[in-house]
MARDODO-120519 format. One record per residue (C-alpha): x, y, z. Coordinates in steps of 0.05 Angstrom, whole numbers, plus 5000, padded with zeros to 4 digits. Example, Ala and Ser with C-alpha at 12.3 -4.5 7.8 and 13.67 -1.06 7.14 Angstrom:
! residues 2
524649105156527349795143
! end
This chain:
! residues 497
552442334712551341664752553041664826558141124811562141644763563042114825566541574863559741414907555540874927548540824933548940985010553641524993549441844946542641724979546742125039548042664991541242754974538242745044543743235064543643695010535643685009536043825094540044385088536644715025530544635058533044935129536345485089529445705056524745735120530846085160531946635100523546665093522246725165527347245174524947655116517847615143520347855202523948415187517848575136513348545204518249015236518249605182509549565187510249655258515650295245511350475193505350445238508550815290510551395252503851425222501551565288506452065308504552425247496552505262497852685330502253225302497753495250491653425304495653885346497354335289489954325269487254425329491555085340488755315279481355185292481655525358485056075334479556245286474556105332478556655382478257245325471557065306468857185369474057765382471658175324464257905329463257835406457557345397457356665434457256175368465656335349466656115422464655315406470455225355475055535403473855075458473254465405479954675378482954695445480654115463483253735395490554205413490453745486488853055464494053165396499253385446498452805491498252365439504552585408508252605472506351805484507451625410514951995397521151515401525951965357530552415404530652945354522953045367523852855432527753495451522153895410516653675452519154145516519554715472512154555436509354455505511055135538510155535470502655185468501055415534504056015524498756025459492955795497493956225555493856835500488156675466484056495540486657245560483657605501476857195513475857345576476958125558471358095503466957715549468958315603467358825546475258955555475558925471480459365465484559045513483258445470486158815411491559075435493858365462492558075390496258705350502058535401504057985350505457515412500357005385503357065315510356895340507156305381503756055320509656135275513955765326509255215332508055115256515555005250515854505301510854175285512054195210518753945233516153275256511153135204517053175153521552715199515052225200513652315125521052145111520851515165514651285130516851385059523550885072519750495108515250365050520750245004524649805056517049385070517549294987524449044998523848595036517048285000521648234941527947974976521747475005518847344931525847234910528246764967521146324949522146284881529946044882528345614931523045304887528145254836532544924874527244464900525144334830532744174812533643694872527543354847530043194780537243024812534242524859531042244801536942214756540741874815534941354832534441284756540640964757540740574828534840124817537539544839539839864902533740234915530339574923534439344974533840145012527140205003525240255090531140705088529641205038521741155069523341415133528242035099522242225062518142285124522642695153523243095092515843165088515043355154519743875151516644165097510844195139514344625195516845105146510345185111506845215179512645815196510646155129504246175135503846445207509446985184505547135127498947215188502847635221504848175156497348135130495148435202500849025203501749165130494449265123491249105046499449095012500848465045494848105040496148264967503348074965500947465005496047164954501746964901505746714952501946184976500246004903507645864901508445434962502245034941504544804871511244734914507644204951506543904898513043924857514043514931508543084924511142924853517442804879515042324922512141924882517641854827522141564890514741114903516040864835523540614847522340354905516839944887517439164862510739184821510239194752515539734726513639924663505840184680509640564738515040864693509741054654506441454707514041724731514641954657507742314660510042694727516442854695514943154636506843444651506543524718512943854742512844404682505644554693508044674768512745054745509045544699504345714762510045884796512546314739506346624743504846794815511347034827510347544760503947764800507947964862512848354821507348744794504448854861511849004889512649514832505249834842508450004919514650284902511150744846506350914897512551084941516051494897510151884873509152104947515352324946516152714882516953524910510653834881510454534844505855094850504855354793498355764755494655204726488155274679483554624700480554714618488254634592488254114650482553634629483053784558489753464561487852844600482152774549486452744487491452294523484951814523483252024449484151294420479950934478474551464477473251474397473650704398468350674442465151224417464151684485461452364485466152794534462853434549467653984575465154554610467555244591468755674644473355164684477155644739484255644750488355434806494955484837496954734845501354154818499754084729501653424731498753174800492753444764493153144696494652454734487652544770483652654722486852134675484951614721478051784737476951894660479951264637475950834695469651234661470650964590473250204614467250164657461450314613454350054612453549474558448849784507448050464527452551034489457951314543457152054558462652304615461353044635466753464665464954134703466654584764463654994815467455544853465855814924470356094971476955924969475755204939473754954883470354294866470853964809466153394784466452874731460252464712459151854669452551454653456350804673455650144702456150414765458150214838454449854898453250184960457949684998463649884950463850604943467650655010472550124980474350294925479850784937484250334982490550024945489449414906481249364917477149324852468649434860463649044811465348474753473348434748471448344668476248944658484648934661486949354718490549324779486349764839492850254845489050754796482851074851488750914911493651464870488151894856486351954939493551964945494852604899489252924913490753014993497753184978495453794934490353914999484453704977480053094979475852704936469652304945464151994899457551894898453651304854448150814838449450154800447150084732446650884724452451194731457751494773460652244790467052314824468052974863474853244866475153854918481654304909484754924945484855574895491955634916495754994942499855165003507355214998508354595040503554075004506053604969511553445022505553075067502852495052495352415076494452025139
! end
């Protein structure tokens, strides 16, 4: 509809425009700047709590350590047992101190009195019964351990400690769905006000369109509204980018991740601006028209849609990357069940879930036979060896037939299972990369998103293992996945630090 069928003039509706564009634009950088911030503030919580965790589970794990140092060398008596002990009360110290400077929470605030005198109550136990043995007071020593004191202490500490690793695990599990959030609310915010930028565009054209005469005659005018325009695009892409800084260096690999797409979208909306600009070029200028309407035509219908697709397209990316998070975040949170699990049954089933994919490219899968059982999580399981299985048959070596091997090896109370393909590969400087989120290793020639190794890492230390893997490009790979026999009764509810 012509400005003149709204009841406005040319100055009126020029107004409009430059009033309508100001505040659309103001509203977008305060909305993204505000996002970014509060995105910045849940990395730092996040951070924090992360913290607060390790220092808790250093405690925890130093108790442990020098409590097995203690009865070795109380039912041994010989020097080596004692080096553990002192390590372990060392590691007890410095994860104490740490965890009084890093708590904020008053709930584990008022612990901390109580895990500080129980500790040295610990300590001071296990020094006593020491210093008997090295007195050749042993039975002394005995006596002091079958007084259940030290078990009490232990018990005590466990739940305390146990009680803020769950408080942290539950901080740092919203605060990973409130850090995806806000990226969306952020993707969101970008995108609509692309959209609107894009729809301002084609009003001001529409309006211009239809004030040519008049445009002539406001041509210095309208020249120094787009400057101002332009330049505050400038400041608010300047304020993205150093909000967007300031995420990448708290939120770690996510944001730089989340970040990429982003700026995709602000550069092609530079240019939906640059476009803009020169379509209100065109009406201003007293050259020839019709080689110039040409070229307006050109940006209207080729340039602004193409624009437009890349926007499309970045901003499906970060969706994908949003929704790779919150999966991440709700598998860490899924309550884990022990139950008695045969690994054959286990890898058997991943392999037939794979069927299709590993007849098409016809792989050999060799399955050893006496697989042990364990008492862990089926699916946890099934998900980890899916993954490592699936990466085998994507990634094979061009011209070689794919043979994966699966097998096990028991000793103590672990057991270590290994899966081996003749493969591409990986490169020394990528093995220790490849299990952070949304890092791929070698030619990207294959579709994938880098959650798959990430989850792995990520299941396997909540089930209280670990996993590692050991390679050489061009001849294969073997991933070694080192479990508990029996998962304790709290994994599963921690997620690895």
């Amino acid at each position: 509809m012509p400005a003149r069928a709204l009841g406005l003039n040319y100055a009126q509706s020029t107004l409009l425009l430059v009033v309508a564009g100001a505040v659309m634009l103001f509203l977008l950088v305060v909305s993204s700047f505000k996002l970014s911030s509060e995105t910045s503030a849940r990395a730092d919580e996040i951070a924090q709590e992360r913290l607060v965790r390790i220092a808790a589970r250093q405690t925890q794990i130093g108790l442990l350590n020098a409590e097995s140092g203690q009865r070795g060398y109380l039912v041994t008596g010989e020097e080596p047992y004692l080096e553990p002990y002192y390590t372990g009360v060392d590691e007890v110290r410095r994860g104490l101190s740490d965890l009084e400077q890093r708590i904020v929470n008053a709930e584990d605030r008022a612990r901390m009195d109580s895990i500080k005198s129980v500790i040295e109550a610990k300590l001071r136990e296990m020094d006593t019964t020491v210093g008997f043995v090295k007195s050749g007071m042993r039975d002394e020593a005995t006596e002091t351990v079958r007084s259940d004191r030290g078990l009490t202490y232990m018990t005590e500490l466990r739940t305390q400690l146990e009680a803020i690793t769950g408080r942290a695990d539950t901080a740092i599990g919203q605060g990973l769905t409130d850090l995806a959030t806000s990226a969306r609310r952020l993707s969101i915010t970008t995108t609509l006000g692309s959209m609107l930028l894009i729809g301002f565009t084609a009003v001001a054209f529409y309006i211009v369109a239809n004030n040519t005469g008049q445009l002539l005659a406001a041509r210095q005018s309208l020249e120094d509204l787009t400057n101002e325009l332009e330049e505050r695009v400038k400041d608010r892409t300047l304020a993205l980018t150093q909000a967007n800084d300031e995420i990448q260096r708290f939120a770690y690999i996510v944001s730089h991740d989340l970040r990429a797409p982003l700026v995709n979208i602000m550069g092609f909306t530079s240019e939906l601006e640059s476009a803009s600009g020169q379509l209100v070029t065109y009406f201003r200028s007293d050259q020839s028209l019709e080689a110039e309407r040409k070229a307006a035509a050109e940006i209207a219908t080729a340039d602004i849609p193409e624009s437009i697709k890349f926007i499309r397209s970045s901003s499906t990316k970060m969706d994908g990357l949003i929704g790779a998070i919150l999966k991440l975040s709700r598998e860490g949170r899924r309550e884990f069940k022990r139950d008695r699990v045969q690994l054959t049954e286990v890898v058997a089933a991943s392999v037939a879930s794979l069927q299709h994919q590993i007849e098409e490219h016809g792989v050999d899968v060799d399955i050893a036979l006496d697989l042990p059982s364990v008492v862990s999580d089926r699916l946890a399981l099934e998900q980890i060896v899916g993954n490592i299985v699936d990466n085998a048959v994507k990634y094979l070596m061009p011209g070689r037939p794919g043979r994966i091997a699966i097998a096990a090896e028991e000793s103590g109370g672990r057991v270590k299972l290994s899966i081996t393909d003749n493969g591409r590969g990986i490169d020394d400087h990528d093995q220790a990369r490849i299990f952070e989120l949304f890092r791929r290793a070698g030619k990207l020639d294959r579709p994938g998103d880098g959650i798959g190794l990430a989850h792995v890492r990520s299941l396997v230390r909540m089930i209280g293992g670990d996993v590692t893997v050991r390679s050489q490009a061009g001849e294969g790979t073997t991933f070694f996945i080192d479990l508990p026999k029996k998962m304790a009764i709290h994994a599963g509810k921690e997620q690895a630090a």
